[in-house]
C-alpha positions as CSV (number, residue, x, y, z in Angstrom):
1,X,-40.5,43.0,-62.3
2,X,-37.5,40.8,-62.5
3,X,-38.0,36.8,-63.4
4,X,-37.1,35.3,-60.2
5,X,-38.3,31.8,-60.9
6,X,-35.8,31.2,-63.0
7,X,-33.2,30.8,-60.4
8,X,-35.1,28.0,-58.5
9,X,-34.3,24.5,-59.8
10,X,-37.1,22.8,-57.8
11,X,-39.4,22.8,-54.6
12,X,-39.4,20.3,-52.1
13,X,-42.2,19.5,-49.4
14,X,-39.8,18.4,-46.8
15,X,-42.5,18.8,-44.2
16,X,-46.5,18.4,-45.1
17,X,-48.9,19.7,-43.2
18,X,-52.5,20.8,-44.2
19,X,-53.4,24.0,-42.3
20,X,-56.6,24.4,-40.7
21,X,-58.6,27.1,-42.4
22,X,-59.2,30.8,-41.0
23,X,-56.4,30.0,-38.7
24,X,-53.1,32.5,-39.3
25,X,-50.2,30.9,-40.5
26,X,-46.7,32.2,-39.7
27,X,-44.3,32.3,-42.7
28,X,-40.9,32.1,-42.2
29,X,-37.9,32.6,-44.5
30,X,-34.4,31.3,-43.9
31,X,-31.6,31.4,-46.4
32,X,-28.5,29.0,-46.1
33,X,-26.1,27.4,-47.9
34,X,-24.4,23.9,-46.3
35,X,-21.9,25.8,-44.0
36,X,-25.2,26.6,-42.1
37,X,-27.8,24.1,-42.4
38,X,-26.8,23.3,-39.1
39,X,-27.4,26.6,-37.2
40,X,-30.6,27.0,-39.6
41,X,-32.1,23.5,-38.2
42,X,-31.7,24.6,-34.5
43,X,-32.5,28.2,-35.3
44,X,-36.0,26.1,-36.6
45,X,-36.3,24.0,-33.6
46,X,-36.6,27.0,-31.4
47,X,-39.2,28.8,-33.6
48,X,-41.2,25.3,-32.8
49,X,-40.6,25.0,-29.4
50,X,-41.5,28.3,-28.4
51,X,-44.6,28.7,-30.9
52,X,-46.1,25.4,-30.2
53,X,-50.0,26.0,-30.4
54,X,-49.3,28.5,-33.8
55,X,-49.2,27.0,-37.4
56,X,-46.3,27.8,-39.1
57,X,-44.9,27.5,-42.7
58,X,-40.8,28.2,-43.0
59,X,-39.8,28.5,-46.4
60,X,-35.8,27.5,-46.6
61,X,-34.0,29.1,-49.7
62,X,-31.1,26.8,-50.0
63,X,-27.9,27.1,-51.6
64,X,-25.5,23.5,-52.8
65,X,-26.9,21.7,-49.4
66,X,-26.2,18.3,-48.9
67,X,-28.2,15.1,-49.3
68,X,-27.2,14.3,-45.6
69,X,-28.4,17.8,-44.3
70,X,-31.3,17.9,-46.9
71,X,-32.9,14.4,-44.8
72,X,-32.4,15.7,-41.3
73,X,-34.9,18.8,-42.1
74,X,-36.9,16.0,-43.4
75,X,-36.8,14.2,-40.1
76,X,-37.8,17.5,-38.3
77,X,-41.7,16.1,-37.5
78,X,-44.2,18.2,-35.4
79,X,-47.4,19.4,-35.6
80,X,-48.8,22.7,-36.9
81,X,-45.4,22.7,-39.2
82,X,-45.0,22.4,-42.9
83,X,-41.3,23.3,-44.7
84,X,-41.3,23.8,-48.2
85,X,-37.3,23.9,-49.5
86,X,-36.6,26.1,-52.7
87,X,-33.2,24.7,-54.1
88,X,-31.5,27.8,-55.6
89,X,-29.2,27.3,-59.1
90,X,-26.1,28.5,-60.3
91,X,-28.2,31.3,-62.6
92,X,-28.4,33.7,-59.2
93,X,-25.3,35.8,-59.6
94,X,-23.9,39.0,-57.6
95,X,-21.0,40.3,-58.3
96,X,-17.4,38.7,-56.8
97,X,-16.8,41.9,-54.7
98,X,-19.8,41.1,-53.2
99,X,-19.3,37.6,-52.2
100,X,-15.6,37.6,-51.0
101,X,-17.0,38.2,-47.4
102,X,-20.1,37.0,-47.4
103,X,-22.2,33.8,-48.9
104,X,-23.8,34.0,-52.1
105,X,-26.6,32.8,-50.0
106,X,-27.1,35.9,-48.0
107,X,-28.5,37.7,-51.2
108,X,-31.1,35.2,-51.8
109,X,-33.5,37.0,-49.6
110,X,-33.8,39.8,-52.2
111,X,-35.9,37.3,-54.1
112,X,-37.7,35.5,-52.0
113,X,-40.7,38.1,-51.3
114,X,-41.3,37.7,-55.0
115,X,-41.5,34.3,-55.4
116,X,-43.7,34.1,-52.2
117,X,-46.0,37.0,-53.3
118,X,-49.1,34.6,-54.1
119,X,-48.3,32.3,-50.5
120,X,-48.3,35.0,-48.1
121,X,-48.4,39.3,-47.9
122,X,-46.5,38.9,-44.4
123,X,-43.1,37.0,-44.5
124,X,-40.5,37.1,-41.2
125,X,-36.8,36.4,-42.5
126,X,-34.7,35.6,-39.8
127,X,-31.0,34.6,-39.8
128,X,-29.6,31.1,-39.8
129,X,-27.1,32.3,-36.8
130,X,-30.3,33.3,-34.7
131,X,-32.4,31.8,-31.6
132,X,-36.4,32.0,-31.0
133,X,-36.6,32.4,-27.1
134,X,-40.5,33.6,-27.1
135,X,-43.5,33.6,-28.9
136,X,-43.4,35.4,-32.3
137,X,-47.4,36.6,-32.0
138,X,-45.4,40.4,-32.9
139,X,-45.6,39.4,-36.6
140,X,-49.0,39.8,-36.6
141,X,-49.4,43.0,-34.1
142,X,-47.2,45.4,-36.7
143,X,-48.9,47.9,-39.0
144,X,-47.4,47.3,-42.0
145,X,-49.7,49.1,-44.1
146,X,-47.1,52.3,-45.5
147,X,-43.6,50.2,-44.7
148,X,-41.6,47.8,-46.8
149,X,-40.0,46.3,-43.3
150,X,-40.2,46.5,-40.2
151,X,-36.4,45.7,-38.2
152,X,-34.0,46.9,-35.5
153,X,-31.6,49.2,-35.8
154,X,-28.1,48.4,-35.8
155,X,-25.6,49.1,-33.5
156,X,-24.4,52.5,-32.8
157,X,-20.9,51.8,-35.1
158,X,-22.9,50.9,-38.0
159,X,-24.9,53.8,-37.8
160,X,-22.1,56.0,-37.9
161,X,-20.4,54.2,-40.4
162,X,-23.0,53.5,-42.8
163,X,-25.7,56.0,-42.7
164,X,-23.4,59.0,-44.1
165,X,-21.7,56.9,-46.7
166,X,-25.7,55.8,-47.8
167,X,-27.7,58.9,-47.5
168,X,-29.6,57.0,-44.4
169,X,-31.2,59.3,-41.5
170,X,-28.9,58.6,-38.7
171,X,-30.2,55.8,-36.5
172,X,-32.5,53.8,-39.0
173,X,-30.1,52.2,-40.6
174,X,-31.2,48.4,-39.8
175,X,-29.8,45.5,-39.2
176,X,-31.2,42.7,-41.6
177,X,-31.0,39.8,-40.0
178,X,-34.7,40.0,-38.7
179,X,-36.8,41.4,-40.9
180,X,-41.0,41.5,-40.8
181,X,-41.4,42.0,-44.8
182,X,-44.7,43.5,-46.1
183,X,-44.6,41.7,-49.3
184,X,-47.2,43.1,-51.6
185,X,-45.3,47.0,-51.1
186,X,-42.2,44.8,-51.5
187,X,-43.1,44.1,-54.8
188,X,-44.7,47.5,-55.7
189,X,-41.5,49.0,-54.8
190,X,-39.6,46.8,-56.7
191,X,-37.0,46.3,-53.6
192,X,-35.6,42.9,-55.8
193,X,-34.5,44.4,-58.7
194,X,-33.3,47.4,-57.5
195,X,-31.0,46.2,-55.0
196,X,-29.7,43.0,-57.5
197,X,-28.9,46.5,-59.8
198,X,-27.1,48.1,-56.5
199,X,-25.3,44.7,-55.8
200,X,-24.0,43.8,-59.7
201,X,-23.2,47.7,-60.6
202,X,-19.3,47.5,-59.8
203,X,-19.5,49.1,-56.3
204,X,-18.4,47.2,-53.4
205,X,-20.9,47.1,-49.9
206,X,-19.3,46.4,-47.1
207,X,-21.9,44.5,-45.6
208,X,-23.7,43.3,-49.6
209,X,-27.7,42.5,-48.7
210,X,-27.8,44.8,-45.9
211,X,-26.3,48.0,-47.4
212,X,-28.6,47.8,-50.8
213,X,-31.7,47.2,-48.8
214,X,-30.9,50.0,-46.7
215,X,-30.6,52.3,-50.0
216,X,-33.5,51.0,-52.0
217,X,-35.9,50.5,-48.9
218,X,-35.6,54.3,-48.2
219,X,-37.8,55.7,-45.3
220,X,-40.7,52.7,-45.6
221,X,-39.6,51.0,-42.6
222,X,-40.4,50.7,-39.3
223,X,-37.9,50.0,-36.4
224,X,-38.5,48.0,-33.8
225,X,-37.3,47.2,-30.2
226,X,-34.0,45.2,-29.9
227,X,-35.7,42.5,-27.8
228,X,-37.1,41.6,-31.8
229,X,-33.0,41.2,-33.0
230,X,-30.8,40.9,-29.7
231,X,-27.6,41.6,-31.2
232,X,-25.0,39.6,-29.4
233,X,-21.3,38.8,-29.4
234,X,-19.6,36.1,-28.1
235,X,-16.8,36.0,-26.4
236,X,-14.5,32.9,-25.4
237,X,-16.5,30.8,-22.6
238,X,-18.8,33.7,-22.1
239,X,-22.3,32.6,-22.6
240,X,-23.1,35.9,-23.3
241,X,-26.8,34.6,-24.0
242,X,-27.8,33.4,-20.9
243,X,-27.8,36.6,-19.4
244,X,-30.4,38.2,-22.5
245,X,-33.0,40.5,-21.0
246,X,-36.0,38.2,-19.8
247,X,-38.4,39.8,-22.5
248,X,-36.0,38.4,-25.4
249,X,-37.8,37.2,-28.7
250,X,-34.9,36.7,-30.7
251,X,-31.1,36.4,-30.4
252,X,-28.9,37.3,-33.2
253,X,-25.1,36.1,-32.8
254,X,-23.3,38.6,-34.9
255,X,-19.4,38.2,-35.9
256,X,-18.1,35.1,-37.0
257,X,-17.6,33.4,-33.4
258,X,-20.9,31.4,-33.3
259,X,-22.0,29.5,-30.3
260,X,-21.5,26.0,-32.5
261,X,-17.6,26.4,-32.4
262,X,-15.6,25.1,-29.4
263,X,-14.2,28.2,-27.5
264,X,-17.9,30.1,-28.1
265,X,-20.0,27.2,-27.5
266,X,-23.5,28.0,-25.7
267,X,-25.6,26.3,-23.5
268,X,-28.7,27.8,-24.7
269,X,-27.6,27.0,-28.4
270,X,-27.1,23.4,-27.0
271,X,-30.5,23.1,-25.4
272,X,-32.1,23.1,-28.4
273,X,-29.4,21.5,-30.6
274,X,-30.0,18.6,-28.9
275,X,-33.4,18.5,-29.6
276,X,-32.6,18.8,-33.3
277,X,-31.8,15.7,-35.7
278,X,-28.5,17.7,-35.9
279,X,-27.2,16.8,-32.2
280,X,-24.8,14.0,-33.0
281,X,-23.6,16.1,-35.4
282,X,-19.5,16.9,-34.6
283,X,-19.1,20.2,-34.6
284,X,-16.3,23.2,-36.1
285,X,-13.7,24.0,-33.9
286,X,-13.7,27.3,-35.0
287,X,-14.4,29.5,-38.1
288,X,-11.6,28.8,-40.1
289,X,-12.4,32.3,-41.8
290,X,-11.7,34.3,-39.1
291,X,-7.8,34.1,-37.2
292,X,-8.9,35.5,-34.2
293,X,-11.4,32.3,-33.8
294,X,-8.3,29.5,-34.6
295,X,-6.3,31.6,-32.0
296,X,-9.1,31.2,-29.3
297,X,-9.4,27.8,-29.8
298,X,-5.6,27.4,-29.6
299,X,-6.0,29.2,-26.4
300,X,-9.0,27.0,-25.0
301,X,-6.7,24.3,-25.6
302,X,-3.5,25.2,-23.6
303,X,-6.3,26.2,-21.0
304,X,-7.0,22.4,-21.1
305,X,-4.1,21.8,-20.9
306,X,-4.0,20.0,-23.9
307,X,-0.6,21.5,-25.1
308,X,-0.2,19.6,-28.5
309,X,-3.3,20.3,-29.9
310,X,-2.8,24.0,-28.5
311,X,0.2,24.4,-30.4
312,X,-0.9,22.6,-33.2
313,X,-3.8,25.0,-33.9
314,X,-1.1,28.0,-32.7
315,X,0.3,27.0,-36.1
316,X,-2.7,27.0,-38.3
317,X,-3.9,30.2,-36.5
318,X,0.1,31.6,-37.7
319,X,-0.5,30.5,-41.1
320,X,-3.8,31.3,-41.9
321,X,-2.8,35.0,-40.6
322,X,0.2,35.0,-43.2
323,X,-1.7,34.2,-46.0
324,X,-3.9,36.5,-45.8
């Protein structure tokens, strides 16, 4: 088994609390570099708010955070709630193809199981760009015993674009944004090392940590409903969330329009945002990654009527577009 523990520089207790015995404790994993510590802390605050009688531990794998960011999941006080921060160093590599779209941070799931094999045998990750809307008591109704994970299946696109390309029986390909991870089987099937080997052989995955865990899970996993990993896209002023099936347990905004930039901004995001330490925060316009996001905010503005700023982010939308 690979040596994980070399690429943790240290462990912070941001969040003490000494769990009563014989009571269950949820672990969560969430993995995040600065660009999300944001999204991650309200993604937190709903967990909390809608699991308040449950002890939970949330284990954040973090990735060149700031000081600033590092103190407000410090400031993050309830009850029933410890956070233990594992600060990752520059030793965790994956190949540059495999980065160019994605975060380095997004691979640091594949070792987390490992490194949490003696804390807990159940571990939920869950995306940094996800909500909580109910009560997470699933995690501990699954039958885990013969599968790796248990996850949704993605959307109908990926399944036809990736399960072919992969060897994956059509319609199991998962989405792994939410994933129920049987941790001891983890580690007997050696998932860690043999998707790091899928992601550093030369070959370039579309979508990195989802297409290697895919391939090396195999058939040990288990799919679950979609209310587990609501799979949502936001369009300009759409509020697409606030009209989730009531049975909901977790909202995942896919693409790179997230409900913390202007022309996508949510009211269920904000509910709990400003119940975070992160709510006087000023927020990103738009993802300056993605031209179609500077373009709708260009078009919020003229909407506003706010011509100059329209125009001006017309410009950067132009620009970005060419130098691409």
């Amino acid at each position: 088994m690979i040596n994980v523990d070399k690429f943790i520089n240290k462990r912070n207790k941001l969040l003490l609390f000494d769990f009563l015995n014989n009571t269950p404790v949820l672990h969560i994993l969430l993995c995040f570099d600065n660009n999300y510590a944001l999204s991650a802390g309200v993604d937190i605050i709903s967990v909390i708010e809608n699991n308040k009688n449950r002890q939970i531990h949330f284990h954040l794998f973090t990735h060149n955070i700031s000081e600033v960011n590092r103190k407000k999941f410090v400031a993050i006080k309830f009850d029933n709630v410890a956070i233990t921060e594992y600060v990752i160093n520059e030793q965790f590599k994956i190949d540059q193809k495999n980065t160019e779209q994605f975060p380095i941070s997004a691979c640091v799931r594949l070792i987390a199981p490992i490194i949490l094999r003696d804390v807990t045998e159940r571990l939920l990750y869950i995306d940094s760009d996800t909500l909580c809307l109910q009560n997470l008591a699933f995690i501990s109704d699954i039958n885990l015993d013969s599968a790796v994970i248990a996850a949704v299946a993605d959307v109908s696109y990926m399944q036809e674009s990736q399960c072919t390309k992969y060897n994956v029986k059509f319609g199991t390909y998962f989405n792994s944004g939410v994933m129920l991870i049987n941790i001891p089987l983890w580690c007997q099937e050696d998932i860690t090392s043999k998707t790091l080997t899928l992601l550093n052989s030369g070959e370039k995955y579309q979508y990195p940590d989802q297409d290697v865990l895919n391939i090396a899970i195999g058939e040990k996993r288990i799919l679950l409903a979609k209310k587990y990993n609501n799979l949502l896209a936001l369009s300009i002023n759409g509020n697409e969330d606030s009209n989730v099936p009531d049975d909901t347990v977790l909202i995942h905004y896919i693409t790179k329009n997230k409900p913390w930039h202007q022309p996508y901004r949510s009211t269920l995001f904000d509910f709990y945002l400003q119940q975070s330490p992160w709510k006087n925060d000023e927020l990103p316009l738009y993802s300056c990654k993605k031209t179609s996001s500077i373009r709708a905010y260009s078009r919020l503005m003229f909407e506003q009527k706010k011509y100059l700023l329209g125009l001006k982010h017309y410009f950067i939308y132009l620009k970005t577009k060419l130098t691409k």
